[in-house]
Residue frames as a rotation matrix with the C-alpha (Angstrom) as fourth column:
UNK 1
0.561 0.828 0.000 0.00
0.828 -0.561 0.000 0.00
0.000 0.000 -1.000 0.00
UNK 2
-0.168 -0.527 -0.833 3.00
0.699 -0.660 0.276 2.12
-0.695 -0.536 0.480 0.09
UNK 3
-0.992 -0.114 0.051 1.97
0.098 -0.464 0.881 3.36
-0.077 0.879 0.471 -3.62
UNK 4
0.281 0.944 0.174 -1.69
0.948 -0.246 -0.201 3.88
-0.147 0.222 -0.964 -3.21
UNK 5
0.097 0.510 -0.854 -1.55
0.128 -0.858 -0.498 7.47
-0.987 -0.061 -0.148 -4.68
UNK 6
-0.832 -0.260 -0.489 -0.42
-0.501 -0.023 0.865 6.29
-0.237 0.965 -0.111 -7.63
UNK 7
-0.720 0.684 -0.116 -3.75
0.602 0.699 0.386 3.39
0.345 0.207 -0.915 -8.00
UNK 8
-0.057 0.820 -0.570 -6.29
0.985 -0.046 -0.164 5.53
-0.161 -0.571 -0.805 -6.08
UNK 9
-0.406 -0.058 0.912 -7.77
0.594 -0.775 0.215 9.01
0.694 0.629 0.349 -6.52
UNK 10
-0.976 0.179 -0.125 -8.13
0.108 -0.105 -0.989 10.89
-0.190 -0.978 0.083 -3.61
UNK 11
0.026 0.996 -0.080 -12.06
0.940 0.003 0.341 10.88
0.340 -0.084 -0.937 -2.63
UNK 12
-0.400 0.429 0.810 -13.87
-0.326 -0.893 0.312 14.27
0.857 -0.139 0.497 -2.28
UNK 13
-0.940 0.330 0.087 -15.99
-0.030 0.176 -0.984 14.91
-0.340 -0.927 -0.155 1.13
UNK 14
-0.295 0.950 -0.104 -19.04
0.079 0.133 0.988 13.42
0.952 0.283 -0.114 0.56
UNK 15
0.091 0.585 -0.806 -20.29
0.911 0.278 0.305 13.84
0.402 -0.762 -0.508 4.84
UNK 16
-0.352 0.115 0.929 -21.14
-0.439 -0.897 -0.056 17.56
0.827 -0.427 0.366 6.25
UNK 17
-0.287 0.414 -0.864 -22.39
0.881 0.468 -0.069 17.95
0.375 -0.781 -0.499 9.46
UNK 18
-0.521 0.300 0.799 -24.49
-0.221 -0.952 0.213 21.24
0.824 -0.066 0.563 10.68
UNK 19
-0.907 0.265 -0.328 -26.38
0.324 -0.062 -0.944 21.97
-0.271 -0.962 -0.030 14.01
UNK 20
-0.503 0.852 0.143 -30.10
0.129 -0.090 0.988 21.90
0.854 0.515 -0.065 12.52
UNK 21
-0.776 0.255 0.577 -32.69
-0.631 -0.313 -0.710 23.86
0.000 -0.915 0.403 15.14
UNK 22
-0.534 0.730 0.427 -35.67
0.190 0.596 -0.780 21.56
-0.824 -0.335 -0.457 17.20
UNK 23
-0.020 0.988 -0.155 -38.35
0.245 -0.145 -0.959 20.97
-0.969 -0.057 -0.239 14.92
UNK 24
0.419 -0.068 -0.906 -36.63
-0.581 -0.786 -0.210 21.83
-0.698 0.614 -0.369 11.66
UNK 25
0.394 -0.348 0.851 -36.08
0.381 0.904 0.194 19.06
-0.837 0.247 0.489 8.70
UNK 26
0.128 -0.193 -0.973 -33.53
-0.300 -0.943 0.147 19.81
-0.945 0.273 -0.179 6.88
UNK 27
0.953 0.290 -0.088 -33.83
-0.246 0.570 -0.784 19.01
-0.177 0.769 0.614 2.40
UNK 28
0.694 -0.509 0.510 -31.46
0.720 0.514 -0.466 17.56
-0.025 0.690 0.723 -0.02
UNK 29
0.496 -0.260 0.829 -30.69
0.642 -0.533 -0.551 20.83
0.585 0.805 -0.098 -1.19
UNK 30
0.864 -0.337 0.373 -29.84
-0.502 -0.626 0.597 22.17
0.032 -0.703 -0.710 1.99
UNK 31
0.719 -0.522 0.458 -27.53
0.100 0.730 0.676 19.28
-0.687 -0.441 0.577 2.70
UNK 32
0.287 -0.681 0.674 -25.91
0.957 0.228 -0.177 19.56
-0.033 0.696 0.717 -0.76
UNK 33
0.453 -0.519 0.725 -25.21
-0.307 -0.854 -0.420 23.81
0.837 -0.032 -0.546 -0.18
UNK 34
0.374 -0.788 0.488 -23.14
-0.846 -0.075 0.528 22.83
-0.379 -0.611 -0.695 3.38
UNK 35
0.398 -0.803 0.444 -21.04
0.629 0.591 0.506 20.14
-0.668 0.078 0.740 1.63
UNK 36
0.216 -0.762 0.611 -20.04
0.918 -0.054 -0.393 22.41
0.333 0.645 0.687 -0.90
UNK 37
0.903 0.413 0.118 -19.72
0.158 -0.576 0.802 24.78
0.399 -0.706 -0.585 1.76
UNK 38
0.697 -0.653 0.298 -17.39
-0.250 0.168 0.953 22.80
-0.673 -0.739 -0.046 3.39
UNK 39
0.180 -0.735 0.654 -15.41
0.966 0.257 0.022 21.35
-0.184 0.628 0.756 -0.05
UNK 40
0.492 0.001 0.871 -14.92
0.577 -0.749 -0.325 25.55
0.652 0.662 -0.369 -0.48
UNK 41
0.502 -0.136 0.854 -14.16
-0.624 -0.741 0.248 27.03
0.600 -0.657 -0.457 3.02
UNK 42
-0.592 -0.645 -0.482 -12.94
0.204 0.459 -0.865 24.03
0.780 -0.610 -0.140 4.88
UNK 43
-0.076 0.622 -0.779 -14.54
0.825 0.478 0.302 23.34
0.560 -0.620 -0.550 8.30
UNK 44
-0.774 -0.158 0.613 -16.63
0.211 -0.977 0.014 25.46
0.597 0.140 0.790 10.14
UNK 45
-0.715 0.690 0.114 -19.85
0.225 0.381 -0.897 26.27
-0.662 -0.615 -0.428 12.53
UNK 46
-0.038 0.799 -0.600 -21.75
-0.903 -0.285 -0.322 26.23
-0.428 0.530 0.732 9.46
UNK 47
0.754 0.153 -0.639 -20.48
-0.632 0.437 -0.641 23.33
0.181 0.886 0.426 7.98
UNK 48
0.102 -0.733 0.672 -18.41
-0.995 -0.078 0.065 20.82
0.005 -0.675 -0.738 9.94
UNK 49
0.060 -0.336 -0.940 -16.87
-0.112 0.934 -0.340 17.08
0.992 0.126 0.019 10.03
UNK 50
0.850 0.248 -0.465 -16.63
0.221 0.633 0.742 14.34
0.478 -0.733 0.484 12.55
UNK 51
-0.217 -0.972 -0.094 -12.56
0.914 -0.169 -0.369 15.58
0.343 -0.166 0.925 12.86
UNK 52
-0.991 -0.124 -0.044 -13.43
0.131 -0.905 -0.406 19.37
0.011 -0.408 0.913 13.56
UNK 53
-0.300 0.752 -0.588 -16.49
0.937 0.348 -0.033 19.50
0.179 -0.561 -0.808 15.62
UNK 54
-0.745 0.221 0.629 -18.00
-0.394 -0.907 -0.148 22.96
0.538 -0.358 0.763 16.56
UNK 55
-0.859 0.392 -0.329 -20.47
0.460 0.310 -0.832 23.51
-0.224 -0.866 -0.447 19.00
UNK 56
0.034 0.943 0.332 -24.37
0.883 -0.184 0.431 24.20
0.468 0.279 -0.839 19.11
UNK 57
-0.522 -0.169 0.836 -24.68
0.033 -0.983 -0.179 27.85
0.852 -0.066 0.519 19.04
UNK 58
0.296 0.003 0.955 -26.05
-0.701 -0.678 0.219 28.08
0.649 -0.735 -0.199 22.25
UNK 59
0.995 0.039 -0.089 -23.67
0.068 0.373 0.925 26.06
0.069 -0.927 0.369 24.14
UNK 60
0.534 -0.845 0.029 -20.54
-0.563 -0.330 0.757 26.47
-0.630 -0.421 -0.652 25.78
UNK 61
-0.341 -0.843 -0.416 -16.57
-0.939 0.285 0.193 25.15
-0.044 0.457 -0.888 24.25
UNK 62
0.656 -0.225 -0.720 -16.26
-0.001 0.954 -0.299 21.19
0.755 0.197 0.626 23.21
UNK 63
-0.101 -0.978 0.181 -13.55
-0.677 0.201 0.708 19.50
-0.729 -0.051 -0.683 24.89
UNK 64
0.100 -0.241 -0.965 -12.36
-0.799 0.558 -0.222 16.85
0.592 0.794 -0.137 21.81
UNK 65
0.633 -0.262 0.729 -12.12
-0.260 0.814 0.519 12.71
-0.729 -0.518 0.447 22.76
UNK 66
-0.019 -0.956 -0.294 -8.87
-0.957 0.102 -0.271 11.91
0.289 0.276 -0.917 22.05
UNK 67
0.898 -0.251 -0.361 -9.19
0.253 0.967 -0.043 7.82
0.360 -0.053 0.931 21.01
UNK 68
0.292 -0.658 0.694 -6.68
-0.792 0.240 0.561 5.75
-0.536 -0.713 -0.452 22.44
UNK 69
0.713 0.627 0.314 -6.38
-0.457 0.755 -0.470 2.97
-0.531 0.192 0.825 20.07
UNK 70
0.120 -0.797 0.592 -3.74
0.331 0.594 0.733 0.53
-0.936 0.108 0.335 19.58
């Protein structure tokens, strides 16, 4: 595997993640403006990945969980 970048094309971000308010479902089309949100700006509290969390606008700092795994 030391030459996968030669065999393999890197993959695009296909998963967003967004703080959606109570009671609000949110469409396709929403879902497809905050991935290309995020494939444009890079992570954010609009538009955010499982690696760089933000918080729900009305609560306080994260702390990150730092795995442990062999």
């Amino acid at each position: 595997m030391r030459r996968r970048k030669e065999w393999f094309d890197r993959m695009e971000l296909y998963v967003v993640l967004w703080w959606v308010p109570a009671g609000h479902i949110p469409t396709v089309e929403e879902g497809k403006a905050r991935l290309e949100l995020l494939r444009h700006h890079g992570p954010h509290a609009d538009a955010f990945t499982f690696r760089t969390p933000f918080p729900a606008p009305d609560s306080g700092e994260i702390e990150p969980v730092l795995d442990t795994c062999a």
